[in-house]
C-alpha positions as CSV (number, residue, x, y, z in Angstrom):
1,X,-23.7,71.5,-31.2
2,X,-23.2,68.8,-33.4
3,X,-20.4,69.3,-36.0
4,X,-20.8,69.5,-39.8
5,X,-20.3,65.8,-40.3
6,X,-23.2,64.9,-37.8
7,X,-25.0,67.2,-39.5
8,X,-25.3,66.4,-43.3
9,X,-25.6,62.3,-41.9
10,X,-28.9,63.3,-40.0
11,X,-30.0,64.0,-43.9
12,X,-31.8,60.9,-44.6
13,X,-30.5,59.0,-48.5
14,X,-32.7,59.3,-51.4
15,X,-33.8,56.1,-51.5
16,X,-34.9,56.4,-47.9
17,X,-37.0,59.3,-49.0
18,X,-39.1,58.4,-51.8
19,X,-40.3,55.4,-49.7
20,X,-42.6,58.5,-47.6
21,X,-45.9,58.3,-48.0
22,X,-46.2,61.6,-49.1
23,X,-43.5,61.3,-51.1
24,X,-45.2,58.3,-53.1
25,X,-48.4,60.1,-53.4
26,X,-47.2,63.0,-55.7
27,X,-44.9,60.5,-57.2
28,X,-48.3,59.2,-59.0
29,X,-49.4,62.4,-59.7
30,X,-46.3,64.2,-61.1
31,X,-43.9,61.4,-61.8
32,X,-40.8,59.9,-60.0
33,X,-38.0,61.9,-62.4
34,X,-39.7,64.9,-61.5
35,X,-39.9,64.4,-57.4
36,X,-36.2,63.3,-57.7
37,X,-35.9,66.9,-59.3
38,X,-37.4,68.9,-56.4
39,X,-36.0,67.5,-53.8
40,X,-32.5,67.0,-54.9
41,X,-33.1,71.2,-55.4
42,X,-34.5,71.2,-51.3
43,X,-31.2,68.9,-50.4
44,X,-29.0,71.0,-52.2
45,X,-30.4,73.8,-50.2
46,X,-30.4,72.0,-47.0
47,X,-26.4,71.3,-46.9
48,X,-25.5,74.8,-48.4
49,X,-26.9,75.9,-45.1
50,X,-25.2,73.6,-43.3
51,X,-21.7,74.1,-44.8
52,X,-22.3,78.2,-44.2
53,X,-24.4,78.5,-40.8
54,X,-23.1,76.5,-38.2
55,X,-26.8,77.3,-35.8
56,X,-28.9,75.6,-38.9
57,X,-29.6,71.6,-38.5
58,X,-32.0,69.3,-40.4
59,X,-35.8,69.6,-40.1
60,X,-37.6,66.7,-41.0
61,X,-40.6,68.9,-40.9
62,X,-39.6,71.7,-42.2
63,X,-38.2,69.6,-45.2
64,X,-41.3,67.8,-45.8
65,X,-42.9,71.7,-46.0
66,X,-40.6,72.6,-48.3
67,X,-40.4,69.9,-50.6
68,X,-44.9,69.9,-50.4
69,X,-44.9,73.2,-51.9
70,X,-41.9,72.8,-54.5
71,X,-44.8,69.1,-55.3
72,X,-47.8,71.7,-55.7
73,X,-45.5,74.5,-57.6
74,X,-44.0,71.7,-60.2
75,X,-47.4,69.6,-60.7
76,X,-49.0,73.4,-62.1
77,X,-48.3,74.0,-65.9
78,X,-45.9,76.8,-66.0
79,X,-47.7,78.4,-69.4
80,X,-51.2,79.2,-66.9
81,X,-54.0,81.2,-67.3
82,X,-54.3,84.9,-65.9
83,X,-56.5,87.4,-65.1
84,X,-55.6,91.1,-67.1
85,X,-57.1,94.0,-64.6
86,X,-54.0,96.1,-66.2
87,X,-56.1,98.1,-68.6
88,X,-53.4,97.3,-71.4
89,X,-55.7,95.3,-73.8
90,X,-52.5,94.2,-76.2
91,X,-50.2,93.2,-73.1
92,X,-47.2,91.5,-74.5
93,X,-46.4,90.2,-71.2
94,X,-49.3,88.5,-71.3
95,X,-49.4,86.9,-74.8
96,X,-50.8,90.2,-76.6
97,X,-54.2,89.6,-78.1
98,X,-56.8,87.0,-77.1
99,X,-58.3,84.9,-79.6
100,X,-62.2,84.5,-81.2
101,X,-64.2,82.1,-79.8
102,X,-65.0,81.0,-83.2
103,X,-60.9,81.0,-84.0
104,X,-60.2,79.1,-81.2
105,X,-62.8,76.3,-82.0
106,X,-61.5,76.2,-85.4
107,X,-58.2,76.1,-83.9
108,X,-59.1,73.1,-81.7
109,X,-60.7,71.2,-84.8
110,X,-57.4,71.5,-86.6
111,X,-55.3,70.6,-83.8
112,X,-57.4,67.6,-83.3
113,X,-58.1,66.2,-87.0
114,X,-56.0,65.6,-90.3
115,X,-56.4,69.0,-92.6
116,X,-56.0,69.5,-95.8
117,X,-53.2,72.1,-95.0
118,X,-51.3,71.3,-98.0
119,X,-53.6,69.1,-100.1
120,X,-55.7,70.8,-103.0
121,X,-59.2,69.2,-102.5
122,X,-60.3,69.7,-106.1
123,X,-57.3,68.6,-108.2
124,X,-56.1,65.8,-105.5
125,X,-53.0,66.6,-105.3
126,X,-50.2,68.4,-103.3
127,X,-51.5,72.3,-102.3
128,X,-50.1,75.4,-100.6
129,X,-50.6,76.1,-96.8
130,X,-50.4,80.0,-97.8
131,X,-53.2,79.1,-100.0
132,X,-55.8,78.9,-97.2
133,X,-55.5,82.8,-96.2
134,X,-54.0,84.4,-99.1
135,X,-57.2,85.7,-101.0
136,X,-58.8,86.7,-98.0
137,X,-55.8,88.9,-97.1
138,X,-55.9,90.1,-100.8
139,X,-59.5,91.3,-100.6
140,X,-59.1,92.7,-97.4
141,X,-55.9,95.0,-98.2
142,X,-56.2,95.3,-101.7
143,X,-53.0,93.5,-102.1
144,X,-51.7,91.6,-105.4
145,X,-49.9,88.4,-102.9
146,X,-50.0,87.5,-99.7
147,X,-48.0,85.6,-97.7
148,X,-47.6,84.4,-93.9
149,X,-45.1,83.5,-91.4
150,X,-44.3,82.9,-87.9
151,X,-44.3,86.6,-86.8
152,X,-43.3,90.2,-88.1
153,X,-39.5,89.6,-87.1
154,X,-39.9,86.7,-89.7
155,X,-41.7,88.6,-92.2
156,X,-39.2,91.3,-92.1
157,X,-36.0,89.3,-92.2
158,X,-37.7,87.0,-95.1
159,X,-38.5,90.3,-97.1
160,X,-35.3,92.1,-96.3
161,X,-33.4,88.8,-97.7
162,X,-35.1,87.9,-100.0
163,X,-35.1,91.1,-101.8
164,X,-32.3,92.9,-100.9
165,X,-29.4,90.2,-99.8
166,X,-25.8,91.4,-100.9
167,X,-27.4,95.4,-101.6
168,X,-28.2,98.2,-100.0
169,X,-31.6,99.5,-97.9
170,X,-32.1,103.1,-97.0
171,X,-33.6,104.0,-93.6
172,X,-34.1,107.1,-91.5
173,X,-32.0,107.1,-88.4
174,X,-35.3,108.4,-86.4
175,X,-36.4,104.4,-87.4
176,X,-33.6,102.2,-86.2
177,X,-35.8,101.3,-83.3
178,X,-35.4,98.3,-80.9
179,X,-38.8,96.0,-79.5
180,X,-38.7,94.1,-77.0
181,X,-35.0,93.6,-76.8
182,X,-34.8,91.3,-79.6
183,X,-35.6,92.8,-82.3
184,X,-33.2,95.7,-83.5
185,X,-33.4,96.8,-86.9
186,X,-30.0,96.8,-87.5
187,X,-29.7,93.3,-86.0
188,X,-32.3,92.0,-88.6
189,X,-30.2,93.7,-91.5
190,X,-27.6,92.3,-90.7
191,X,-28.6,89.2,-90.1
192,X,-30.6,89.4,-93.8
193,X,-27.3,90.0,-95.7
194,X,-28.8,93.1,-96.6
195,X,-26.5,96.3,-96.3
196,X,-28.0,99.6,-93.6
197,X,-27.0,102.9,-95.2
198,X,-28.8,105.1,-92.6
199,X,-29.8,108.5,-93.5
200,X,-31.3,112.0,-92.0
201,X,-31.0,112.5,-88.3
202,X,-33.0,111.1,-85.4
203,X,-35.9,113.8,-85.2
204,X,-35.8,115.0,-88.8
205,X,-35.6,113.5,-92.1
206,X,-36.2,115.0,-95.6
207,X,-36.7,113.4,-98.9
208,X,-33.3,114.7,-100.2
209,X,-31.8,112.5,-97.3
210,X,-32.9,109.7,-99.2
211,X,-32.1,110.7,-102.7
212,X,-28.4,111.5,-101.7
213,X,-28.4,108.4,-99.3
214,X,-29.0,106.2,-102.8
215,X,-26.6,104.5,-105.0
216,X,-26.2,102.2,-107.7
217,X,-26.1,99.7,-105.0
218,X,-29.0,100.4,-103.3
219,X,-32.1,97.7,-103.3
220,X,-34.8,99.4,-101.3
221,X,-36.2,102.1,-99.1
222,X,-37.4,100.5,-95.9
223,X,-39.8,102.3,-93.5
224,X,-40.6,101.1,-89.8
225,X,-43.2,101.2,-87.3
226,X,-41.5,102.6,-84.7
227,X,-43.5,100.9,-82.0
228,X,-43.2,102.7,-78.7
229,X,-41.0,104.6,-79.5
230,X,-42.0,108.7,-80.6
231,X,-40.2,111.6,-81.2
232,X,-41.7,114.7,-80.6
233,X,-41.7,118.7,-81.3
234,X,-39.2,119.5,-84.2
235,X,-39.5,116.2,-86.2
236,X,-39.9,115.8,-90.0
237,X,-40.2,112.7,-92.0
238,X,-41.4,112.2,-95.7
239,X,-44.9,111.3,-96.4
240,X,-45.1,107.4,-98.0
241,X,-46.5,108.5,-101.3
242,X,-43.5,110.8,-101.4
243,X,-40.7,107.8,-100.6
244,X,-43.1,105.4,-103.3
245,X,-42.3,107.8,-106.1
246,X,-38.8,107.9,-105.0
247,X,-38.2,104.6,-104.9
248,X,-39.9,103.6,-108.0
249,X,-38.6,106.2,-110.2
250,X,-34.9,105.1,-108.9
251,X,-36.0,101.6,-109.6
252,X,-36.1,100.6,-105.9
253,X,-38.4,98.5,-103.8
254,X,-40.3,100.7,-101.4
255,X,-40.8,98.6,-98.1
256,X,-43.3,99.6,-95.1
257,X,-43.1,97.2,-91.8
258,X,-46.5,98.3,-90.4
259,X,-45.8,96.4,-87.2
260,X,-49.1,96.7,-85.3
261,X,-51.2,95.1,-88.1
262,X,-54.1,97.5,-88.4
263,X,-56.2,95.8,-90.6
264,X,-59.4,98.7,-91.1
265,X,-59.3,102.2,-90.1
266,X,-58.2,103.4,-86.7
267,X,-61.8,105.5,-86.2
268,X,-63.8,102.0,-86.2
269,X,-61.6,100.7,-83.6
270,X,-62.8,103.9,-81.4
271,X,-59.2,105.1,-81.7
272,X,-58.5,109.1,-82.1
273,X,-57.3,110.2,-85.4
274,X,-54.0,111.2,-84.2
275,X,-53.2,108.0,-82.8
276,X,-50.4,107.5,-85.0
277,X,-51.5,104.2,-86.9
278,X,-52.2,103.6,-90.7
279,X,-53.9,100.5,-91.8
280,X,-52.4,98.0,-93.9
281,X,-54.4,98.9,-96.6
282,X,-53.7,102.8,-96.8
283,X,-50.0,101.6,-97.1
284,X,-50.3,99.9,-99.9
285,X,-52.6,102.7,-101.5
286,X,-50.2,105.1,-100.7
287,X,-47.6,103.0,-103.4
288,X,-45.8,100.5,-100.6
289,X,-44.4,97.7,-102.8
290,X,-44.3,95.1,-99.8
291,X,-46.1,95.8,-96.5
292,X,-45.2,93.1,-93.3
293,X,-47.0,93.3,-90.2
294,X,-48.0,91.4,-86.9
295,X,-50.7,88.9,-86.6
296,X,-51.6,89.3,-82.4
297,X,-51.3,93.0,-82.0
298,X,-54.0,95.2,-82.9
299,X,-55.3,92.8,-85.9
300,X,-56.4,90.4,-82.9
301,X,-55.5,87.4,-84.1
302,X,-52.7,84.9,-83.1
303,X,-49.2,85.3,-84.0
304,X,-48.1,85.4,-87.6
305,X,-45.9,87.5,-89.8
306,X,-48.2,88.9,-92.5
307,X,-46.1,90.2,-95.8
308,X,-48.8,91.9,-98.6
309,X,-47.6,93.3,-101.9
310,X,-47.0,93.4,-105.1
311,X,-46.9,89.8,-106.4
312,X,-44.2,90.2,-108.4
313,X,-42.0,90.3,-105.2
314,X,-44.1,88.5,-102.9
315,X,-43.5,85.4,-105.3
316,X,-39.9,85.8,-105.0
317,X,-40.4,85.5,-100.9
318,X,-42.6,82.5,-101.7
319,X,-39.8,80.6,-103.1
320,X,-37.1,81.6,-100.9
321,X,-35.5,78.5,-99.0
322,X,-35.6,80.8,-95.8
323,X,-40.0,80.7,-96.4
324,X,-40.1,76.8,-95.1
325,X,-38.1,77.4,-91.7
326,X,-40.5,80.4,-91.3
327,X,-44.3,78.4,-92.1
328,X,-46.8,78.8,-90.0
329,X,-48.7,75.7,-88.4
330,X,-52.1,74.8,-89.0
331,X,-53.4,75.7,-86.0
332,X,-52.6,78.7,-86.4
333,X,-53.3,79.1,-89.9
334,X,-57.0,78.2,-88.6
335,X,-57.1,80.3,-86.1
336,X,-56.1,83.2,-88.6
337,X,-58.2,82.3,-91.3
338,X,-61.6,83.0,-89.1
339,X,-60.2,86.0,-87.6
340,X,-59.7,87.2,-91.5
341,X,-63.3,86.3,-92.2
342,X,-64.7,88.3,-89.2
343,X,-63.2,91.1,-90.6
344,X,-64.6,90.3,-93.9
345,X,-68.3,90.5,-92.4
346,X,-67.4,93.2,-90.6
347,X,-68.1,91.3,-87.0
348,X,-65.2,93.7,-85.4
349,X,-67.0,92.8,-81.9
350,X,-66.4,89.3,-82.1
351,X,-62.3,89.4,-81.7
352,X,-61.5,90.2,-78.1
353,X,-59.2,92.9,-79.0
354,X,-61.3,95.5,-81.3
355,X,-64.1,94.7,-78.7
356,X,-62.2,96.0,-75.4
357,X,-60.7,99.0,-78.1
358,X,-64.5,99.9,-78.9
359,X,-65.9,99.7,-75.2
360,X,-67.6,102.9,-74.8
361,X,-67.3,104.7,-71.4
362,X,-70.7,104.5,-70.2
363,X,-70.6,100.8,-70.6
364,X,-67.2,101.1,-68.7
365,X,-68.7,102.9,-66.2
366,X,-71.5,100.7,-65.3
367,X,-69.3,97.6,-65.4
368,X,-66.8,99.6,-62.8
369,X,-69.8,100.3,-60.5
370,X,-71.2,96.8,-61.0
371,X,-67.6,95.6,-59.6
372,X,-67.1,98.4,-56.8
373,X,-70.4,97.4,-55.7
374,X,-69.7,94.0,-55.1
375,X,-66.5,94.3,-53.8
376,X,-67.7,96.9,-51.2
377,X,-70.3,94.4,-50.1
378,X,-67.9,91.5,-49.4
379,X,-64.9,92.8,-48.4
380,X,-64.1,93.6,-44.2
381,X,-65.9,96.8,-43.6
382,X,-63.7,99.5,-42.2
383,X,-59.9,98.0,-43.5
384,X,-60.4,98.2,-47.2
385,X,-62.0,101.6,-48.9
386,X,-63.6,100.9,-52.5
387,X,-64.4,104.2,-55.3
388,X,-65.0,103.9,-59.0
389,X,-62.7,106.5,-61.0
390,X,-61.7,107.6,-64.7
391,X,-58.1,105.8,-65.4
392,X,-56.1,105.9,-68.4
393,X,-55.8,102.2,-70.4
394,X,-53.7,101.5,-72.9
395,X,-53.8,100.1,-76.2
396,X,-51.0,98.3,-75.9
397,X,-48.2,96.1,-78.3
398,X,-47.0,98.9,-79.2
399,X,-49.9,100.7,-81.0
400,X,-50.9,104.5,-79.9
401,X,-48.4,104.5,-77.2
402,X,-48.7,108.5,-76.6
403,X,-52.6,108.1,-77.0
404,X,-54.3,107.2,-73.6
405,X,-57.7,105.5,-74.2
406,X,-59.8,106.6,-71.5
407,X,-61.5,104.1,-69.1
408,X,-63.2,103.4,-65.4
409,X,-61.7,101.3,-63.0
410,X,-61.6,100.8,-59.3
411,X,-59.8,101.9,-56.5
412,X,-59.1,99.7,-53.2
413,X,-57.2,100.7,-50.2
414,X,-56.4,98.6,-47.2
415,X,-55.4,100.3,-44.0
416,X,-52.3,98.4,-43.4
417,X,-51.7,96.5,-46.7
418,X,-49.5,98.2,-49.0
419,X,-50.6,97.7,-53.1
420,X,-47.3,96.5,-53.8
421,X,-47.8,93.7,-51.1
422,X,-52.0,93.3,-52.4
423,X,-50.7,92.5,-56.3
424,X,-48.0,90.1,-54.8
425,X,-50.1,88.1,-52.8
426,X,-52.9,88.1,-55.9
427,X,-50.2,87.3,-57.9
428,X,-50.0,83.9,-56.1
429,X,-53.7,82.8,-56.1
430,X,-54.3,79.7,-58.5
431,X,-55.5,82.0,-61.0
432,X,-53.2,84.8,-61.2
433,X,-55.0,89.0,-61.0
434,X,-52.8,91.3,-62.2
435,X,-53.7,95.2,-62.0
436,X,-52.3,98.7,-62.1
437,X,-51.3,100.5,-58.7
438,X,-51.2,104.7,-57.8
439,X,-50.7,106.2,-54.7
440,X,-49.9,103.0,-52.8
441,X,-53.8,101.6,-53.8
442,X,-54.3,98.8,-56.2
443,X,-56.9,99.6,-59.5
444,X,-58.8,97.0,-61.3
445,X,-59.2,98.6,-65.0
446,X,-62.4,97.2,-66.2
447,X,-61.8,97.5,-69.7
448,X,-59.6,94.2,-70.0
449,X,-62.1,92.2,-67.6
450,X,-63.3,89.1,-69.8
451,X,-66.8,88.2,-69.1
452,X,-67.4,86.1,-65.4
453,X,-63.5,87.3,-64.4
454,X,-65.4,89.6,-62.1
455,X,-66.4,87.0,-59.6
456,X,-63.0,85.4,-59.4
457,X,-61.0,89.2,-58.6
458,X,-64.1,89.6,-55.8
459,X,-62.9,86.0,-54.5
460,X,-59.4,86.2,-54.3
461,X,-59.5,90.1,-53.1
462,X,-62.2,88.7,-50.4
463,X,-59.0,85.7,-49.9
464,X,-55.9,88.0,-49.4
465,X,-58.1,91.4,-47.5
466,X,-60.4,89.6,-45.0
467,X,-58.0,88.5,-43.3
């Protein structure tokens, strides 16, 4: 057996190696700097092994394998397309909510041309990017002002310092949620300048809690969607109207972070009236001073920070230094602008999102017998088993988290592979399927399909089954 020395000399020099053919063609395709990369990362590997297993010697072979597949895995853009057979229709995991086909092209349009993003047209002079969606979000919520950012973390650390820097804001314990990891209520305070006096318990907060919880140093009362998070069985909390009069006979700002952005009522969406949402609009109604809320959750739109309100204070958050590192782009100020004028003709079917939310079951069933069909016809007859059944979707981005919305989807079963291994290997075709699993079978909820994804799950299940 050769010793170690041998051994790491057999490893041909760099220099040696990008003269390869093969090596030279993916240089073209994916750059030099970026072949040096991956296989500096395979000859790293190579003399670990060497140093810690005295059996393993270089392959020449097995190197140019590896180093082929790191070629194909770095010449694919990591941001890639995927296919949602989850049933979750606001997947955050996935980038939340898909975007109009008419938001996207005006998206495209003002990524590819100047704007007038901040140049008033009629007087010929400098304008405001705010300006562009600002009445329509007016008319929509019955809002005073209007004002957009990056996302709802941003809208809610804008408000919060803004408004309320160097002072006191009142919250219930039951609200001092975290989402995602990152965002943590009292991590936003904090970071805000803004003092947390917490108040009431974790399941049950009265009114008084807040009226003794208040001092001459108090700002605001701040409620918060509390996402997925739900307490349930002996729980209290004061109704909005109740905190509004509160806060406004104290003097106080009454603030509402409405999170999942619900921009018309819950029953037009198809979602039950229990589900635990309130739109925008029924805040502010129900006397919220300032109202923030996400952009790509259940509004369906892409991601921004909305902040409605009285314009008294949402003037003061215009002109706040902290507004400018916050702006949203103007492709995404497009893309937001046509979602807001769907709403405004009441085309709810045309964003993605309130479409799959609105589905109704028979058409779920038919597209679930459509698919098992199809799949039954091409994959190997006698190792795979195919049945339409009821499954429970989900909203998703943390809307209606304890309300299931009920769906069809389809069951396959392979007689020796498991659905942990199925998802794993359809997890590696070019374009990515990702579904739900029970009882060691894999299910393809329908619900999140787009149109013509159907052929592409029947081709890569026909790939990784038939085999």
């Amino acid at each position: 057996m050769p010793d170690i020395g041998q051994r790491l000399r057999a490893i041909p020099g760099m220099d040696i190696i990008l003269n390869y053919d093969w090596v030279q063609d993916w240089t073209e395709r994916i750059g030099k700097i970026r072949v040096k990369r991956e296989i500096n990362k395979e000859l790293g590997e190579i003399r670990r092994r060497i140093l810690s297993d005295e059996g393993f010697e270089f392959s020449a072979d097995e190197f140019r394998s590896s180093c082929l597949n790191a070629f194909v895995s770095a010449s694919r853009s990591s941001l890639r397309r995927v296919i949602n057979a989850s049933g979750v229709v606001i997947h955050t995991n996935l980038g939340r909510s898909l975007i109009a086909p008419l938001a996207v092209e005006a998206m495209t349009q003002a990524a590819q041309s100047y704007t007038n993003l901040e140049y008033d047209l009629k007087a010929g002079s400098r304008g405001q990017r705010n300006s562009h969606v600002e009445d329509l979000l007016c008319s929509l919520t019955g809002a005073e002002s209007a004002l957009v950012v990056n996302n709802n973390a941003g809208a809610v650390l804008l408000a919060l310092s803004a408004l309320a820097k160097g002072r006191e804001v009142v919250v219930s314990r039951g609200e001092l949620v975290e989402i995602g990891g990152s965002f943590r209520i009292p991590d936003i305070m904090s970071l805000s300048g803004a003092e947390l006096v917490e108040t009431g318990t974790t399941n049950r907060t009265h009114l008084f809690d807040y009226e003794r919880a208040i001092t001459d140093r108090t700002s605001m009362l701040l409620k918060v969607h509390p996402s997925n998070f739900r307490i349930e069985g002996f729980t209290t909390a004061p109704e909005r109207r109740e905190l509004s009069r509160l806060a406004h006979e104290r003097g106080l700002i009454f603030m509402e972070d409405a999170g999942s952005g619900l921009m018309v009522e819950g029953a037009l969406l198809g979602l039950p009236v229990n589900a635990g949402e309130i739109s925008i609009k029924s805040c502010l109604e129900a006397g919220a001073d300032i109202v923030t809320f996400s952009g790509d959750k259940i509004l369906g739109g892409p991601q921004i920070g909305g902040i409605v309100g009285r314009k008294e204070f949402v003037d003061r958050l215009k002109k706040y230094p902290m507004a400018r590192a916050l702006r949203v782009d103007k492709v995404t100020l497009a893309g937001f602008e046509t979602t807001l004028r769907l709403y405004a003709q009441g085309l709810y079917d045309e964003i993605p999102t309130l479409r799959m939310l609105r589905l109704t079951q028979d058409s779920l069933k038919a597209r679930a017998d459509s698919l098992a069909e199809r799949l039954a016809s091409r994959l190997t007859a006698g190792s795979v088993r195919v049945r339409v059944l009821e499954v429970d979707d989900a909203t998703g981005g943390g809307s209606c988290p304890e309300i299931p919305l009920k769906g069809w989807g389809v069951e396959v079963n392979h007689n020796t592979l498991g659905a942990g291994q199925i998802q794993k290997l359809l997890r590696f075709r070019e374009v990515p399927v990702l579904c739900g699993a029970k009882d060691d079978k894999i299910i393809l909820h329908v619900r999140t399909l787009q149109e013509g994804e159907e052929e592409t799950v029947i081709n890569s299940l026909e790939a990784v089954l038939n085999v």
